[in-house]
N, C-alpha and C positions, 0 to 999 in steps of 0.2 A: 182018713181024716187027720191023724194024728201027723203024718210025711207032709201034709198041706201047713201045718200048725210051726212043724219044724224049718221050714223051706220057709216062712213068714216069718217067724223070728231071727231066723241067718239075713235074713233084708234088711229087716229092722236093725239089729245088731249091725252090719255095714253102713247105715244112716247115718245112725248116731257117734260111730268111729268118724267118717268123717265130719260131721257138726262139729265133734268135738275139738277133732285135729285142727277145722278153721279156727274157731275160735282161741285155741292155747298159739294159733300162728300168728292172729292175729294180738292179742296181746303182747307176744315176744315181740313183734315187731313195732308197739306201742312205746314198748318199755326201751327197746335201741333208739329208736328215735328221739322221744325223750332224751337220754343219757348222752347221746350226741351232742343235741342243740343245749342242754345245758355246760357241755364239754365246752362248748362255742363261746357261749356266754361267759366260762369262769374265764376262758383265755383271756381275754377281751377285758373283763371286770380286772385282771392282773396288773394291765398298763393302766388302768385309771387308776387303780390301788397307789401302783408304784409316779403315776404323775402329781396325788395327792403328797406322798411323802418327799418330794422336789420340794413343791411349794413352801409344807413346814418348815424343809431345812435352811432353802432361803431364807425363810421368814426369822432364823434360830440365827443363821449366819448375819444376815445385815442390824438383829439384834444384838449379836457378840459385837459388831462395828460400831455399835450406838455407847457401847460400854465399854471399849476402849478407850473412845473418844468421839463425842458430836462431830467433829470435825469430819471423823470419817461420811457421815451422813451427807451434811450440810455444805462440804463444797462438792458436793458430786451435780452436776451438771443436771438440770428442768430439761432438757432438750435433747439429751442423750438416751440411749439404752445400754445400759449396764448386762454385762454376764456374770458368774461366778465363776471362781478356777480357784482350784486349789493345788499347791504344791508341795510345800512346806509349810504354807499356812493359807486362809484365805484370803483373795484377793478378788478386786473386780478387774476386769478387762471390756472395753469395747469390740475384740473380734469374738463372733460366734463360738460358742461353747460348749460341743456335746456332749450329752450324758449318756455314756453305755452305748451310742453311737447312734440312740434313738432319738432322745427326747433335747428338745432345745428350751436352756431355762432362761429365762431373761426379765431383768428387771425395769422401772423408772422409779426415778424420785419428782415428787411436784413440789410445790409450796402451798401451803395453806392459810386459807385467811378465815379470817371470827368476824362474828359481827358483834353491835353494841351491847349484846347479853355476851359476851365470851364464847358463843357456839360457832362450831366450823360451817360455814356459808359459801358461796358460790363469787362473795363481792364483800371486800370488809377491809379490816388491818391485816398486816403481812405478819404472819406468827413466827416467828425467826428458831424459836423452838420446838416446832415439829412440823412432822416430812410426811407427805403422802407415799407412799411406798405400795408399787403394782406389781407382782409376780405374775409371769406368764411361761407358761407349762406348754409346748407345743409337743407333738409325737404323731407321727403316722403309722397308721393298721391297714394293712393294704395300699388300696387306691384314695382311701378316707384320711383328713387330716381333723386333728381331734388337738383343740384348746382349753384348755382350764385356767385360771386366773382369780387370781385375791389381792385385794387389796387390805392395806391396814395402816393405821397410824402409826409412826414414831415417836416418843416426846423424850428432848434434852431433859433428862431427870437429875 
């Protein structure tokens, strides 16, 4: 009775070795997976990160333009699409402009009009002192092409 008792718990005991061993496989393999797909993610989150800080720095450069002088702003072309380049200093250009050989920043200027209260409207007077100003952030990730864009006012201050 006792050799029947011992030969039942060496069973037993092999059960639960392997229950156990599923289960701790099955979590490592929980926890790699995870750590992967969020591996995926931060890649991914990097180029949006770094397409956000394009956009500010347009936005910091065509304000350094506003503050040299309106002019920089105001004779630039409703119709065109502007780039950025810099050299020795900043400048716009109309040939395409890559950044880090990924990302294509590009800008517009519009006009803006008020209506009879002084707010910006869609149909009004022509405000001669401030510019609609569009950034656009393009970058491809893979086969995917990914845009981001802001717009914001200028004003002759």
């Amino acid at each position: 009775m006792n050799l029947l008792n011992k030969k039942k718990n060496v069973g037993m005991a092999l059960i639960e070795i392997l229950i156990g061993a599923a289960i701790i496989s099955m979590g490592v393999l929980a926890i790699s997976t995870s750590y992967t797909e969020y591996y995926k993610y931060a890649l991914a989150n990097q180029k949006n990160i770094e397409a956000a800080y394009l956009l500010e720095e347009g936005l910091e450069v065509v304000t350094f333009f506003r503050d040299t002088s309106w002019t920089n702003i105001s004779n630039l072309s409703t119709t065109t699409t502007y780039y950025l380049i810099f050299s020795s200093a900043w400048a716009t250009t109309t040939t395409a402009q890559y950044v880090d050989g990924v990302f294509l920043r590009s800008f517009n200027v519009s006009d803006v009009l008020r209506d009879g209260n002084d707010d910006i409207a869609s149909s009004g007077t022509y405000d001669p002192n401030t510019k609609k100003v569009t950034f656009s952030t393009v970058y491809w990730q893979g086969h995917a092409t990914t845009t981001k864009i802001m717009s914001v006012y200028i004003t002759n201050l």
